[in-house]
Structures are given as structure tokens and as C-alpha cells.
N, C-alpha and C positions, 0 to 999 in steps of 0.2 A: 794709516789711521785705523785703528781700533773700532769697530761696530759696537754700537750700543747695544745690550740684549733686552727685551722687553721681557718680563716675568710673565706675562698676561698670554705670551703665543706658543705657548707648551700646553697651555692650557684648550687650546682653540683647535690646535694641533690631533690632542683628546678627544674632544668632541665631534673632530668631523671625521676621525676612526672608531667611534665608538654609537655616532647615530647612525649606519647603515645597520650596523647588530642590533640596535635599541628595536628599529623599526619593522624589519624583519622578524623579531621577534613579537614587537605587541600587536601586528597583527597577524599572528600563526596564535595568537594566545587567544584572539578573538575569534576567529574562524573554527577553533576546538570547541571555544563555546556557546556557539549559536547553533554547531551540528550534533554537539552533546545535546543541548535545554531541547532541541526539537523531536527526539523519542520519548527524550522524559518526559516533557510534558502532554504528550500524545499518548503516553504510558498512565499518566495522571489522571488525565479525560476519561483516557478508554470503557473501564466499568461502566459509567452513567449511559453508553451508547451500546451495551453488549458483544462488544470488542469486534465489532466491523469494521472490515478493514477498508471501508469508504472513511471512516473515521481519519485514516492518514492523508487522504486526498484532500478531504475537505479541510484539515489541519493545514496541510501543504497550502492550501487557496490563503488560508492564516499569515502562515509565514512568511510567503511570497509579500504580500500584500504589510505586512510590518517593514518588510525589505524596503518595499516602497519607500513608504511614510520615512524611514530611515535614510534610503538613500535622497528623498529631496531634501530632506533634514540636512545634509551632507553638502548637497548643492549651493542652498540658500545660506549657509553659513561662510561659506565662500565668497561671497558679499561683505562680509568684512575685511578691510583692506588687511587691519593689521592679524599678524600670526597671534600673538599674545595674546588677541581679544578671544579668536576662534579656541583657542587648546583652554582657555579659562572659562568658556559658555562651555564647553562640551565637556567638561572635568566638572562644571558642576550641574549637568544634569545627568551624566553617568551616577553622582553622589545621591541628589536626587530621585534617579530609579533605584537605587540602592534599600530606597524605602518598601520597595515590593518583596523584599529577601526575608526568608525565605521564599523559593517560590510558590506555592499552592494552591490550589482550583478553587475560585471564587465559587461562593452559595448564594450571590445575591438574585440570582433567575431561578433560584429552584430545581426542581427533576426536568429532564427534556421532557418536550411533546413528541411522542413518535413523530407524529404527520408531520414535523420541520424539523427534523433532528441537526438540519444541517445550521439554519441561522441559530440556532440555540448555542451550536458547538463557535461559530465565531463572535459572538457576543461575549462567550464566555471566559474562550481564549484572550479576547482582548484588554477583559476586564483583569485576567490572570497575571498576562506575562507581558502584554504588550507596550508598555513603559519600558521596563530594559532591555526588552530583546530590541526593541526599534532603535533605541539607542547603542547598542552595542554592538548593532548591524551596521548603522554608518563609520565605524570605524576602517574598513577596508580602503573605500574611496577617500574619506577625510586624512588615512595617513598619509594615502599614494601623494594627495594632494599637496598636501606639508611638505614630503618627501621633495617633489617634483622641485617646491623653494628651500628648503632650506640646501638641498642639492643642485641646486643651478649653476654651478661655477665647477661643477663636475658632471664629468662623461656620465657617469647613473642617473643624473639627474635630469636627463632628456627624454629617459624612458623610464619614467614610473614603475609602467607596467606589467617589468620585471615582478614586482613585490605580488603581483596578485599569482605566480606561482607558491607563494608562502601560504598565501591565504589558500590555496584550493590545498595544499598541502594539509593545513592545519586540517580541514574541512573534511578531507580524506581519511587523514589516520582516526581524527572523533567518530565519523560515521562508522567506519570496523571496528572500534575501540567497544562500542555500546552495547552491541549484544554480545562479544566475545570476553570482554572483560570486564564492563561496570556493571550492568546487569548481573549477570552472573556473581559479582564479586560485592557489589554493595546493594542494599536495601533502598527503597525511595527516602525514604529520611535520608540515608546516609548520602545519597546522588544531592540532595536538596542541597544538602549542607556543605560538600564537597564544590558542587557548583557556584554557591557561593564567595566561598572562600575563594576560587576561580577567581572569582568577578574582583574581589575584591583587592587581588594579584592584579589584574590586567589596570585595576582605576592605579594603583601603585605605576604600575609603565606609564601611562599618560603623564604620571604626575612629574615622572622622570624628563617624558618625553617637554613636558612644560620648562622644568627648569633647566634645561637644554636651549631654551629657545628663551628665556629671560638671561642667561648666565651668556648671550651673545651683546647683551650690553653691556655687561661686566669687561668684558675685554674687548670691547671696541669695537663690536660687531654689530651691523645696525639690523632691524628685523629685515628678515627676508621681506624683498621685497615682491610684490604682484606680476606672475608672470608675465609675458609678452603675449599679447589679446593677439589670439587667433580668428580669421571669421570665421560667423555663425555657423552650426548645422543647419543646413537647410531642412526645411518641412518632410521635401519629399526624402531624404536622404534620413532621418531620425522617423521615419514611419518604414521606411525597410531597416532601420536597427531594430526595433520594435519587433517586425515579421521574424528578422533572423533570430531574434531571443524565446518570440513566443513559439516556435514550431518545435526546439528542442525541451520545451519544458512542459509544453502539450505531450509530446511522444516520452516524455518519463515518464506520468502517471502514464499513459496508453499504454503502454507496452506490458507495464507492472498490472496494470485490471485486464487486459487482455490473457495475459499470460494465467492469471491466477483464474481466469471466468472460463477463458476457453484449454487451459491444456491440461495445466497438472499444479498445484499449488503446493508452496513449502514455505515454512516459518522463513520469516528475515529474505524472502523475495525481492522486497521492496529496498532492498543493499544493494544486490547488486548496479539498475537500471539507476539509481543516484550516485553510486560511485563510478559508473562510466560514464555517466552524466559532470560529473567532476574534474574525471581525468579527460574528459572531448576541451574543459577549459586548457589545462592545463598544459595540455599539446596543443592547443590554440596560439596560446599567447606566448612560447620559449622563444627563443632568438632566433631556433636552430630546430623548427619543429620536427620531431619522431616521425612523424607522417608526414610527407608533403603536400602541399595542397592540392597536387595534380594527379598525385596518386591517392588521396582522400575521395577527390572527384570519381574517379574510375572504380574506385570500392565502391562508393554508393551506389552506384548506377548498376553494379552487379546485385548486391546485397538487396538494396530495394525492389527490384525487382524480382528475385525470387525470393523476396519475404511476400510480395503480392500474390505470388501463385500457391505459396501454402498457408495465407492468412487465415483462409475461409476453413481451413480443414483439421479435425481433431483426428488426427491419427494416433498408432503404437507408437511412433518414433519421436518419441517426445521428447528427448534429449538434441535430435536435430532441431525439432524446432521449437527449440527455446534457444538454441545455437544464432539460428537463421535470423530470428526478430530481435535477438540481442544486438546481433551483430548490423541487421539493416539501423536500428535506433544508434548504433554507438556512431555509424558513419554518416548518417540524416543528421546526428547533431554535430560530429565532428566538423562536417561539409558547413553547417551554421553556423558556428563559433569560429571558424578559419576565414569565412565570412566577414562575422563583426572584427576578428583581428586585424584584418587589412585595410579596414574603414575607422580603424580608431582616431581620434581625431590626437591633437596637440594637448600637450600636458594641462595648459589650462582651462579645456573643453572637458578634463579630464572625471570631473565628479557628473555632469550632465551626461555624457557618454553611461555611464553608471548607471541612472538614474533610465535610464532610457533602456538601459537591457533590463534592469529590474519592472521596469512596465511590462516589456515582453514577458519577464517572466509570469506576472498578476495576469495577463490578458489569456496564456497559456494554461494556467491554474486554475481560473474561477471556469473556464472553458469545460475542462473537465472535471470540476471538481463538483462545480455550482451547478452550470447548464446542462452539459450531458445527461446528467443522470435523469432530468426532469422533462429532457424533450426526445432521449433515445429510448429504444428499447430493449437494445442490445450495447456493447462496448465500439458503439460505430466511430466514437471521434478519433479511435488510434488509425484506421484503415484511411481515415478521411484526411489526416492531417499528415499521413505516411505518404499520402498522393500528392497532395496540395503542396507536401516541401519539395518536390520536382520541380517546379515555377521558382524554388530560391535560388535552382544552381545558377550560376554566369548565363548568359542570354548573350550569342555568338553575333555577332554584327556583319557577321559574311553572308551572303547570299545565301537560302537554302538550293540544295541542289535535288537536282529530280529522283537521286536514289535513296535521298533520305525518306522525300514523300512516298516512297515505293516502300519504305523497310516501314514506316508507319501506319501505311494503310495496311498492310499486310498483317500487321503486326495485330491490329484491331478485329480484322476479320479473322486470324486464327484463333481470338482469343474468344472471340462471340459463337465459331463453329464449335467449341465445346458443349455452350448449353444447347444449342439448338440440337447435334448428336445426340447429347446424353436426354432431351427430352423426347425423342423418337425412342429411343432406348426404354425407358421408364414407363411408353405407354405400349409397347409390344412383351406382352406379361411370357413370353417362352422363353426371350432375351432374359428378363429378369430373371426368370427361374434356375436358367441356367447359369448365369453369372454372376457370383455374390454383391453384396452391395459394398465390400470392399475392394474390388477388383472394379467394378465402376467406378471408383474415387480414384482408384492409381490410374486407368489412362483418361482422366480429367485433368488429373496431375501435370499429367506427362504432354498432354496438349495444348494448357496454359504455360507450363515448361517452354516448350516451342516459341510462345508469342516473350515470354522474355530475355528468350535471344534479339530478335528485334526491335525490344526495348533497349534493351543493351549498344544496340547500333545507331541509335540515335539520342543517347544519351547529351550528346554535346548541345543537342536542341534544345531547352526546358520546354517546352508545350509539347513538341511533339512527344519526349520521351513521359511524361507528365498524361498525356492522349494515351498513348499506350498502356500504363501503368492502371490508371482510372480503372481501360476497359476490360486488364485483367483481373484486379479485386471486386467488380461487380461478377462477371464471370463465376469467378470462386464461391461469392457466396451465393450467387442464382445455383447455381449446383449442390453446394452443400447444405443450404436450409432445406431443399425439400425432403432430403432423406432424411436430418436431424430432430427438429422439433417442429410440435406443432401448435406451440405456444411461447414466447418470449417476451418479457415483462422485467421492468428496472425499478429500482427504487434507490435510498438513500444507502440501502443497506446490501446491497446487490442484483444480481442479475439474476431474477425466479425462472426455470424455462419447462416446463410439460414434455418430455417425448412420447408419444405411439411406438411401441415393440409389438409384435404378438410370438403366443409362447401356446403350443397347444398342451401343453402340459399346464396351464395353467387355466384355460376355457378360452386362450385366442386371444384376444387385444388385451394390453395390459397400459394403462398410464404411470407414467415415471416422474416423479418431482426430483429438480435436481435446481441447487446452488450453487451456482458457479461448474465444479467440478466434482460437489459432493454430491452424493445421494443422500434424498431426503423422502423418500416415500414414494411407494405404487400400490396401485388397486386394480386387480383384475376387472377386466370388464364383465367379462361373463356373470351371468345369474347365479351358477354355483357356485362361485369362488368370490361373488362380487365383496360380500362382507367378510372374508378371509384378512384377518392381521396378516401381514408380509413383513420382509427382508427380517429387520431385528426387533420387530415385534411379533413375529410369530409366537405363537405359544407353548411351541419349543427353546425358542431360547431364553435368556436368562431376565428382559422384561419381562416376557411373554408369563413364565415362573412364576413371577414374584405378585405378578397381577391376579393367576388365576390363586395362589394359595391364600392372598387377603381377601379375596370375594369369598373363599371358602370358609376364612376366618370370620369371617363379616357377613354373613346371611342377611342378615337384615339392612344393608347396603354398608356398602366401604367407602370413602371420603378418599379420591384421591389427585392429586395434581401432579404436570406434567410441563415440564421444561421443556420447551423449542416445540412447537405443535406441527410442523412439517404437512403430512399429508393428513393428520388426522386420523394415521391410523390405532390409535391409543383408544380412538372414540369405539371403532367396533367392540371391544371387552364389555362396552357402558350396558348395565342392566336396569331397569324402570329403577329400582330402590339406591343405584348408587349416585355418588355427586361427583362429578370429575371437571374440572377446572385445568386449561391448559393458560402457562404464563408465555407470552410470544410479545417479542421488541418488534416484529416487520407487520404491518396493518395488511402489507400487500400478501403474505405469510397467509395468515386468517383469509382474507377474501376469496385465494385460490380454492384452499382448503374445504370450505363451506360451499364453494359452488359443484353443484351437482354434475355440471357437464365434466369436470374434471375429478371430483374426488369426492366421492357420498358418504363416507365411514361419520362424517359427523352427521351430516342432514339425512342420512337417511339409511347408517345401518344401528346408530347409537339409538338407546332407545327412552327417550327423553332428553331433554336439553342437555347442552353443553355449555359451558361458560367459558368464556377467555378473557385473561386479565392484560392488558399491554400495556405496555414497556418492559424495563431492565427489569428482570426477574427479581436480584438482588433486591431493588428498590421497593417495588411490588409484593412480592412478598414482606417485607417488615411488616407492611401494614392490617396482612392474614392476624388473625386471632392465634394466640399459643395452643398447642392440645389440638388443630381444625383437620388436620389430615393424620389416616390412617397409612396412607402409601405417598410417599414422593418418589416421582421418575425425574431425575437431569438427566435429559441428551442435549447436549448442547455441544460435547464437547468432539461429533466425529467431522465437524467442517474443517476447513482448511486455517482458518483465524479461529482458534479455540478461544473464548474468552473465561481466560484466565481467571476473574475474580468470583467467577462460582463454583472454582476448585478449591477454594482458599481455606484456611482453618476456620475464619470468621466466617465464611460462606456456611462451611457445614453445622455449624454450630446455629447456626440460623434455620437450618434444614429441620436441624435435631429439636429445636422450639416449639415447631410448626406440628412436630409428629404428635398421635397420641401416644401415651403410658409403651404401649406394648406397636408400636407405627416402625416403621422402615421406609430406610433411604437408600434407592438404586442408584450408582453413577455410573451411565452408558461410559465406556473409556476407550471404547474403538476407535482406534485413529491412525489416519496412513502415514503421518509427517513424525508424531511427537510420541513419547513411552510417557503418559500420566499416568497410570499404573501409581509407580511409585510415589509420587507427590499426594496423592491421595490416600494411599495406606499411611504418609508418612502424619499428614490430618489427623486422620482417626486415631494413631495413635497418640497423636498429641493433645487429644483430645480424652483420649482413654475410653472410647466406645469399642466395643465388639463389631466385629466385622469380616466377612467371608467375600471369596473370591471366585469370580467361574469364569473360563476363555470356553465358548462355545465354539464349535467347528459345523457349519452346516454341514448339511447331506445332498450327497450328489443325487440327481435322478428325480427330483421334486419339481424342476421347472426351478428359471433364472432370478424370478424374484420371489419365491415362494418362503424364503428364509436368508440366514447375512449369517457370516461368523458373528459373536459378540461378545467383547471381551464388561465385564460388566462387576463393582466393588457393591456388598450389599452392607448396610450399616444399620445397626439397629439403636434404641436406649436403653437397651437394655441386654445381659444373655438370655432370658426370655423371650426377646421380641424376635431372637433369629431361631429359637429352639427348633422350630418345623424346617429351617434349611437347612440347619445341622447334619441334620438325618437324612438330606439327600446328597445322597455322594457326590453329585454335579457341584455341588458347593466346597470349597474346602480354605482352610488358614494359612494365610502366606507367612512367610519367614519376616519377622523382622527387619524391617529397612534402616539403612543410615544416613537414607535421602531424607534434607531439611526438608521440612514442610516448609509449599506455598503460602504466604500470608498478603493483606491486603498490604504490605509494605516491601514483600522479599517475592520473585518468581525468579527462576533460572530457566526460560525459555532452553536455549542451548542447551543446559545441559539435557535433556528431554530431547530436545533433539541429536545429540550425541550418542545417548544410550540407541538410542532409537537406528540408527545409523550402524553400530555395534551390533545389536543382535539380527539386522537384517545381513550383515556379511559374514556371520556363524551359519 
């Protein structure tokens, strides 16, 4: 007998070869752009906040927290029995957020207020972007979800959670992709516009993925139906998913504000610690993980513990350790993520399981993002939540044995015998004399070294190796704060911190202002030197210059203002007859500045008042009168986060407003990461103003902070207004650039750090 052929199962045939591709692919399409939109739109922001790189953290508490909203969105639509209903409610509020496209910075809040920059930035952001990013973020879990039914009568369709290697994929290549090549390559219009069109590509997949799941009636296929109900997650069981999600997503931001506050800072930082953060998923959840989880185990327990003995300490060997705390964070989260993998629950628990590591991550984020900043006074949540993930490893059920308490206690006590040594040491001044204060930090090193052997040998314990671990990063930083600063202070916008040096070439004690890792100003303490300009405003170099030749110009007082106010040393120049106005984004900034115990150049070497305008310069400035200054100073740009949009062609053109007839505009462009140099000559020219250029080299023999190299672009409106620099030879005309100029729409970071990287291996 002849079989009958059905038409309808070639068809069906198609479709169950052609939705494992579907789905693999729209969500790798979604994962690209939720890790695209999240630079961009932190790119977007930036300006209004003066391109602090708290700005990404507090964006990150954003994202996280859309994640959320996203993934219960995800959850609760799960609730609908049928498939058809869920793919046709989420096709049309994908449609729906469609109406936010392009995407761009809502103005309904206005300018920030310094003193809350951070609720200002998630109001804003939510009003911006958070309609489709929250929807276009539950697509990971809602497709696994689908996946899990409409794949139930196959082997893939038991484990979903396959597909979330696509997603970290997707996630992965976007995050490299954006400073390497969309930045670089396209303009924010063009990103806006490109992203869109994105968007509008992936609601296309959905729509595919819809009529996929309707054309199962067309041949005879009934809708998938509702997985097999697994029990519940228990309480206590989804509150340790929770710890194991928030501990690695705390130690991202930590590790990225640690790294940048206490070692050495470079553009695009903030890639790496999220793409290892990425790839800890991604070897989480293979079939066949890269790492095993017993050899995960056994890295951490080395890594974290000798990231605990050089947490506290700013050394030369900054390449190790930024090795060392990479590498404790990449195994502290991989240990967490291999964690949640083994506890994932049943495909139908599958979007809640989601929804519960996205909590971790918001609990992780507003952690550091919101509360740190507001209750530390240093980058204390990385050391603290670097300790506290020793409590997540496995908890051994066997009996502790009497050598473990021996390798513990021991461990504690050698770690405490440091400071108690090194404080006997510190108050026998012949010791001191004799033995630099670098050579006391290596064997503190080398003796908390010691106690992390012993950490290491009770690793299998969590409290005990956790005991151990504590009493080594307190150690560290009882030792290295006394010799470091003698002031440290947090805000929105960073970590402000005071050192004590003394320099007899300069009259003995000297105060230092530093952010983060930059230097930002010192004032001799001494009486002779107390009103002395320093580093790169001495009066040798090329502020220094430009300040004393408009006072000469200006007898009867010069009108000038001053980008990034630092220590205030700009204010020493100030004479009864002139005006000087400094523009500053940090409140905390000005406070230090003004108080005498730390830094007098305003209160009490300038000689009359000082004015300071706060906020974003940018903004702030608009609203100065045209023609009001004879001199502008921008330094803004030798921190580690340059903020970009006051290099920009629009920027200087707003400088060049502000100037009078015959006024000049300095741009400090010293910088240890980026070559701006070029993007600024390439401004001026695009602007067609005159303009000279000087690399100052200090001089040795003066004392260590008596002057700075200073690489510095002078611009005037005029060939008039620069006639008198002409003439000094320290000034001279660069060659023609064929670097695009920066615009409030176009910056190529990279490239600036590329060049930059180039002529340091000439």
C-alpha cells in the first residue's frame, strides 16, 4: 500500500530546521544592541556631567536596573498560556518603543545640579532610552523561553541555556566593536540612526519568529504547549542567586574605579573588567566549560588572595597589578557564575531564574554606583565585596580539622604582625632614615605575602579562608594609608585625596591635590614659596606665559577665567584690579581648594575675591556675556576621563565668544593616555583662527613640584591677539593636520589613543 504524502510536512519539516538559526540569531541581534545603545547613550549624557567617569557607573545602576524592569516583563508574560498571545504582546510593544527612535537625551529636567548629579542622570536616562532598551532587553530570556516550547520534542529543547552563549556573544563582539570601530567610524547621528535601523532589523526577527509560531496551525501543529511545572525556587535558594549575581557585578564597577582611582588610568578601561565579566558568563553556562569548576575554585583562592596583599598599595609595577586584580575579579566572578550555573533551575523556572540574576545584578550596581560613593570615602566597596565573595565558595560539610584552625590562625596573626612591625618602624626615625619608604612597602609586601599562603590552605573552608583574606586587606591598607595621604574624600565625580611630601628645595612640606591618579595641584607650605604657582602653572611655562603677558597687556586689570579650578593655583597670578572666575563641575573640587588648611592660593594669596561658577563649563559658560574675558585657561583636559566636548569645534567657538576683540584662548593638552594635540589644531583650523603651539620641558634642579612639562595650543581672534607670542620663540606654528576635527557629534577617542601609543614606542 502506497502512503499518502501530506503537502503541509515539508513544510513543518522547514521550520523546525530553520527556528534553531531564527533564534540564535535574534537573540545575538539583540545582545549587539543593548551593548551598542549602552556607550552610546553614556556617550550622549556625558557632556551635561563633564565627562566623569562615575558617569558610567551610575549609567550602569541605569542599565542594570532597565534589565530588571525587563526581565520581570519577561517573566510575567509567561503567564500567558498561549505562545501566540506572548510573541503578539511583545511585537507590539517592541513597535511601540519604536516611538522613542531616534534615540536622544531628553531636556525635560534641565541642566544637572552638581550636588545630585547622580538622580538627575537616572531620571534622565529613563526618560531617554528606557522604553526600548527595557523592552529589547527581555528578549534573551523570552526567546530561551519560546525556544525551551517550541523545542520540547527535541534534545535542544531541554536546555535553553545553550542560546545565552549567543547572547554573551552578541554582547561581547558589540562591547569591542564600539570604541574600535563605531566610534571611530561613525558620528552620534550616524550611531543614532544606524541603531535604529538595528532595532528595526531585530522587530523584523520577531515578526519572523511570530509567523513561525502561527504557520504551526497551518499544518497541523498545535501551539506549543506550557512546559512541565517544575517546584518552586525556594526563598532561601533565589536569595543566594541574588548574592551569586550581585558579587560579580559589584566587583565590575570595583575593580574598573579601583584600578582607575588607585593605579594608573587609560581610555576604554572600562572594556576590559565588562568583557571578562561577559566571557565568566560564557564559560559559565557551555556544556563543556573552558575552566572547570574545580579548577576555577583553586584559581580564586590563589588570585584573591594575592590581589588582597597588593590591594592597599600603589606601586611602579603597575602592569602586575592590574594583571593581579584583573585576574582575582575575572576568577571571583567566574567562581559566581559556575555557581548560578549549577543551580539553574528547569526550563520553565526559566525566565524567573533570569529575573533573579538581573536583581543581583541592580543590587550590585546601585551598591556601587548610588551608595558607595555617598557613604565611602575611598573605593572601599571593591576590597569589601572582594572579601565578602569568599563566603560564596562551596561550604565543606566535613568536619574542620585541627590543621586548618592552625593554617588560620596563623595566617591572621602574620598578617596583623605587619602593621604592628611596620608601626614600631615608623616611629624609630634612624630606621626611617635609613630605609626609604619604598623599601618599607616591599617587606610589608612580602609579609602579607606570607599570610596568603595560608589563605590559600584553607581555601576549601569559606569563613576561614574569608578570616584570613579580611585580616590581610585591612593590614594593607593600615600600612599604606599612613604613608599615602593625608586627606581622602569621594564624591559623584571621584575620589579627591591631599598627600603631604616634603621637598627642601621647595621650603619642606608641600600639599598635593590629586584625582584619582592625576595630579591636580600643590602649594608649598613654606612662607617663601607659600604663594608660589606650581607644576603647570608656574610662570615658566606656557599658562604661566600667557597669564603674565595679558596682565601686562591689561594694567588696569585682565578679566580672566579658568577651566577645572584644581588647587587654585591660577588664583596666586590674581591682582586687586583683575577678575578671575574659575568654572568647576565638583562642589567637593572648590571646597578643598578654598580651605586654608589645605590650599590658600585662593583665600589667601589672590588678592581679592575669586569667583567660581559650577557646573559643566560648557553649559555655564553660554550663559557669560560675549566680549567678558580677556584670557580663558581650559585645563580640563590632563585627567584620566578627558571630557571630550570641551575640545570640540562647537566648544571652542564658544571660547572664541566669550573672548574680547584682541582675548586668547589657552588649551592645557597634557595628557598621559590620549595625543589631543591634534584634534584641537584640527578645531582651529576649522574654524580658521590663528593659533600657536609650545611643549614645555621643565627643569631639573627646582624641586619636584616647582614646575610640570606642559604641552599647551594658544588660540586667539584674531593675528593681532597672538602678535606678542609670535615674537617669542617658545611659541611656534604646527604643520597642518589631516586629523578630523572633534565635533559635539564625531570624537575618535582611539584614534588619540593610538597616535598616542605610536609616538611613545618611537
Amino acid at each position: 500500500m502506497i502512503e499518502a504524502v501530506d503537502p503541509l510536512r515539508p513544510a513543518a519539516k522547514t521550520s523546525d530546521r530553520t527556528a534553531p538559526i531564527l533564534f540564535a540569531v535574534a537573540i545575538f541581534t539583540s545582545a549587539c544592541l543593548v551593548f551598542v545603545v549602552q556607550p552610546m547613550v553614556t556617550k550622549l549624557v556625558l557632556p551635561t556631567l563633564g565627562g566623569s567617569p562615575s558617569v558610567w557607573n551610575a549609567s550602569m545602576v541605569f542599565f542594570q536596573t532597565a534589565l530588571l524592569a525587563g526581565y520581570a516583563y519577561a517573566h510575567l508574560l509567561q503567564r500567558i498560556p498561549k505562545m501566540r498571545m506572548q510573541v503578539g504582546v511583545h511585537l507590539g510593544l517592541l513597535i511601540l518603543a519604536a516611538l522613542f527612535l531616534p534615540l536622544q537625551i531628553s531636556g525635560l529636567l534641565g541642566d544637572p545640579d552638581p550636588s545630585r548629579p547622580a538622580l538627575w542622570l537616572l531620571a534622565t536616562l529613563t526618560l531617554s532610552v528606557g522604553a526600548p532598551f527595557a523592552v529589547l532587553s527581555a528578549t534573551a530570556p523570552l526567546l530561551q523561553a519560546w525556544y525551551a516550547r517550541v523545542r520540547a520534542g527535541h534534545a535542544d529543547g531541554k536546555n535553553p541555556y545553550v542560546l545565552y552563549a549567543a547572547s554573551n556573544l552578541g554582547s561581547f563582539l558589540a562591547l569591542l566593536a564600539y570604541p574600535v570601530l563605531i566610534e571611530p567610524l561613525a558620528s552620534l547621528s550616524d550611531q543614532r540612526i544606524g541603531w535604529s535601523l538595528g532595532y528595526g532589523l531585530f522587530v523584523l526577527m520577531i515578526v519572523g519568529l511570530g509567523v513561525q509560531v502561527w504557520r504551526r496551525r497551518e499544518v497541523g501543529t498545535a501551539d506549543p504547549a506550557p512546559l512541565t511545572i517544575s517546584p518552586p525556587i525556594a526563598w532561601r535558594e533565589k536569595g543566594m542567586l541574588v548574592l551569586l549575581a550581585a558579587a560579580p557585578s559589584s566587583l565590575m564597577l570595583g575593580v574598573t574605579a579601583h584600578l582607575t582611582t588607585d593605579v594608573a588610568s587609560a581610555p576604554f578601561l572600562w572594556v576590559i573588567p565588562l568583557a571578562l565579566y561577559l566571557l565568566t558568563f560564557v564559560i559559565a553556562f557551555q556544556t563543556r566549560p573552558a575552566i572547570p569548576p574545580a579548577l576555577g575554585l583553586g584559581l580564586h583562592g590563589a588570585m584573591a588572595a594575592a590581589c588582597a596583599a597588593l590591594i592597599a598599595f600603589r606601586t611602579g609595577e603597575w602592569l602586575l597589578v592590574f594583571m593581579v586584580n584583573l585576574a582575582a575579579f575575572f576568577f571571583t566572578a567566574l567562581m559566581c557564575h559556575q555557581r548560578l550555573a549549577a543551580r539553574r533551575p528547569a526550563p520553565d523556572r526559566l525566565t524567573e531564574f533570569y529575573l533573579l540574576l538581573s536583581l543581583g545584578g541592580v543590587v550590585g550596581g546601585v551598591f556601587n554606583g548610588l551608595i558607595a560613593p555617598a557613604v565611602f570615602n575611598m573605593v572601599w566597596e571593591y576590597p569589601l565585596v572582594l572579601v565578602a565573595a569568599g563566603l560564596l565558595r562551596p561550604w565543606s560539610r566535613r568536619e574542620i580539622r585541627p590543621w586548618e584552625i592552625i593554617c588560620c590562625v596563623t595566617g591572621v596573626v602574620i598578617a596583623f604582625l605587619g602593621p604592628l612591625s611596620m608601626e614600631a618602624v615608623r616611629y624609630a626615625p634612624d630606621v626611617r632614615a635609613a630605609v626609604p619608604d619604598a623599601q618599607l612597602v616591599r617587606i610589608a609586601q612580602g609579609i602579607l605575602g606570607i599570610a596568603t599562603l595560608f589563605a590559600f590552605l584553607v581555601r576549601d573552608r569559606a569563613v576561614l579562608f574569608t578570616v584570613v583574606l579580611a585580616s590581610i586587606v585591612w593590614s594593607g591598607y593600615h600600612l599604606a594609608r599612613g604613608y599615602d595621604w593625608a586627606l581622602s574624600e569621594r564624591s559623584f565625580f571621584g575620589v579627591m585625596r591631599v598627600a603631604k611630601i616634603d621637598d627642601p628645595l621647595m621650603g619642606g612640606p608641600i600639599h598635593v591635590l590629586m584625582h584619582g591618579t592625576t595630579l591636580h595641584g600643590a602649594q608649598a607650605q613654606g612662607a617663601q614659596n607659600l604663594c608660589q604657582p606650581t607644576l603647570y602653572y608656574a610662570t615658566s611655562t606656557p599658562l604661566g606665559q600667557a597669564m603674565l603677558q595679558m596682565q601686562t597687556r591689561r594694567l588696569d586689570g585682565a578679566r580672566v577665567g579658568v577651566v577645572g579650578q584644581g588647587s587654585g593655583a591660577m588664583a596666586a597670578y590674581k591682582r586687586a584690579q583683575d577678575q578671575l572666575t574659575f568654572f568647576e563641575i565638583d562642589p567637593m573640587v572648590d571646597r578643598l581648594s578654598r580651605d586654608p588648611k589645605w590650599f590658600s592660593f585662593i583665600n589667601g594669596c589672590a588678592d581679592g575675591p575669586v569667583r567660581t561658577v559650577m557646573g559643566d563649563a560648557r553649559l555655564t559658560m553660554d550663559r557669560e556675556p560675549a566680549g567678558s574675558y580677556d584670557l580663558l585657561v581650559i585645563d580640563a583636559f590632563s585627567s584620566d576621563a578627558v571630557p571630550t566636548h570641551l575640545l570640540t569645534v562647537e566648544a571652542i567657538r564658544g571660547y572664541l565668544r566669550l573672548l574680547a576683540p584682541d582675548g586668547v584662548v589657552v588649551l592645557h593638552l597634557s595628557n598621559r593616555n590620549l595625543e589631543i594635540t591634534l584634534p584641537a589644531e584640527a578645531a582651529a583650523q576649522a574654524l580658521k583662527v590663528p593659533h600657536l603651539h609650545q611643549v614645555y620641558i621643565e627643569q631639573s634642579g627646582l624641586g619636584q613640584m616647582a614646575e610640570a612639562s606642559t604641552e599647551a595650543l594658544l588660540i586667539g581672534k584674531s593675528q593681532a591677539s597672538l602678535e606678542a607670542f609670535s615674537e617669542d620663540g617658545r611659541w611656534s606654528k604646527l604643520s597642518p593636520t589631516t586629523v578630523r576635527p572633534w565635533t559635539d557629534d564625531y570624537v575618535n577617542l582611539f584614534g588619540s589613543l593610538v597616535r598616542q601609543m605610536d609616538m611613545a614606542a618611537r
